[in-house]
Each structure stands twice: as C-alpha cells, then as structure tokens.
C-alpha positions, 0 to 999 in steps of 0.5 A, a space after each residue: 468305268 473302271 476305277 482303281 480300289 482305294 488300296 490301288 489309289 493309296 498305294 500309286 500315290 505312295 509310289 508318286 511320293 517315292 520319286 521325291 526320295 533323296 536316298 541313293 541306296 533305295 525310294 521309299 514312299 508312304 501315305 497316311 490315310 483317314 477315312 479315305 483322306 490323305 493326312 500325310 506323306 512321306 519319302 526317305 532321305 536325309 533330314 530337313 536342313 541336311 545335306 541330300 543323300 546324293 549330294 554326300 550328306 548321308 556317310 552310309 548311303 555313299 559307302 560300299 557298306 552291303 544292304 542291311 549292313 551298319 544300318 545304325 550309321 545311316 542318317 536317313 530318315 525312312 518313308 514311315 518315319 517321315 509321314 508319321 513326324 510330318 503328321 504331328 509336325 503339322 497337327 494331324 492325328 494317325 489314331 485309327 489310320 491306315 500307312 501305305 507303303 511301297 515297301 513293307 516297313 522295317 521293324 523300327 518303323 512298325 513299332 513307330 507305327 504301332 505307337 502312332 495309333 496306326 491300324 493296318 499297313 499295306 505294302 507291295 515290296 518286301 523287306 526281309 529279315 533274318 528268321 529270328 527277327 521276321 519272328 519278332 517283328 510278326 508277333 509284334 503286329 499280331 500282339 499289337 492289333 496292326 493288321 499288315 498287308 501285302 498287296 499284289 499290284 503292279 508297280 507302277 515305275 
C-alpha cells in the first residue's frame, strides 16, 4: 500500500484549503497541526464580514499595483494569519505545532508564527525577498528555534 508521509497529507489538504481563498491576486493555504491532528485551517481572503476580493472588497488586490508592491494597502488577510486567529478564535492551543503552508510564509507571518508557539513550517511554493530582508527573515527562524522546510511535492492542482 502506498500511503502518503504526514508531511505529503498535511501539505494536500493545505492546498485543498487553498481552493476556498477569495484573493484574486494568489490562494493560499495552511493547516496547523498537533500530534498529527488538524486543529486549524486557514485561506487568504478579505476579513469575515468584508467584502471577497473578487467581489472588489480588497482596493489593492483589484488595482494594477505589481506583486510585492503597496503591500501595507492590502486588506487581506494571509492563509497563516487566518489559521493562527481561528485557532485562538476557537480555543485551540498552537504551542508546540507544526503550519503547513502552500507558500513559504512572508515574514509578518513567520513572526506571528513564531509568537504563536509554532514549531516548524513547511512549505512547497517560495516567496521570495530582497537579500537584505531574505537575511532578516532567516535569521529570525534560526534565532528563534522555528525550524522552516521546503518540501519537494508535486503540487497537487
């Protein structure tokens, strides 16, 4: 029989969550995950009571504004952010967790994940940053004990 890893299960479904993502720019998943159990999910999109991003709710996302640029102007809110507050939102301790992300988090989201008590990060699409800030951002995993991994799958589409 052959069975997916953990990391190849977590990571689908992390992809799965994408689909419901109501940003038109990019979908993103996550999946928090203790002791092999899935305590939380999360897509990017607009805030709950907002608009969706297709439906205009989001200025940026609906401008011709460049990817990475007028990124303070955007009020989506990322995959990441999304399962850490629905987390909390819902009781559900990320001490000591493992996020699954369909892209590598951007830094805002690796400090909130770092504050959240998450563990490791895994990821399959990368989000790149300037040299300087790519220094930053790995020297704030490796300071803080995050450990952050790329994993070599096959996207599942």
């Amino acid at each position: 029989m052959n069975r997916p890893s953990w990391d190849e299960y977590f990571t689908t479904i992390a992809f799965d969550v994408s689909k419901r993502s109501n940003c038109i720019r990019r979908r993103v998943g996550a999946v928090i995950v203790k002791d092999n159990n899935i305590i939380s999910t999360g897509y990017n999109g607009t805030p709950v009571g907002v608009k969706n991003c297709f439906e205009g709710g989001c200025p940026r996302c609906a401008s011709d504004i460049p990817s990475g640029q007028s990124m303070d102007t955007c009020i989506c809110v990322h995959a990441e952010e999304n399962a850490i507050c629905f987390a909390a939102r819902h009781g559900a301790r990320t001490e000591g967790g493992v996020l699954y992300c369909t892209t590598r988090p951007c830094f805002g989201c690796l400090k909130e994940s770092v504050q959240a008590g998450i563990i490791r990060i895994t990821y399959v699409e990368p989000y790149d940053y300037e040299q300087e800030l790519e220094d930053i951002y790995w020297k704030l995993a490796k300071e803080s004990g995050i450990l952050l991994e790329k994993l070599d799958l096959e996207i599942p589409r």
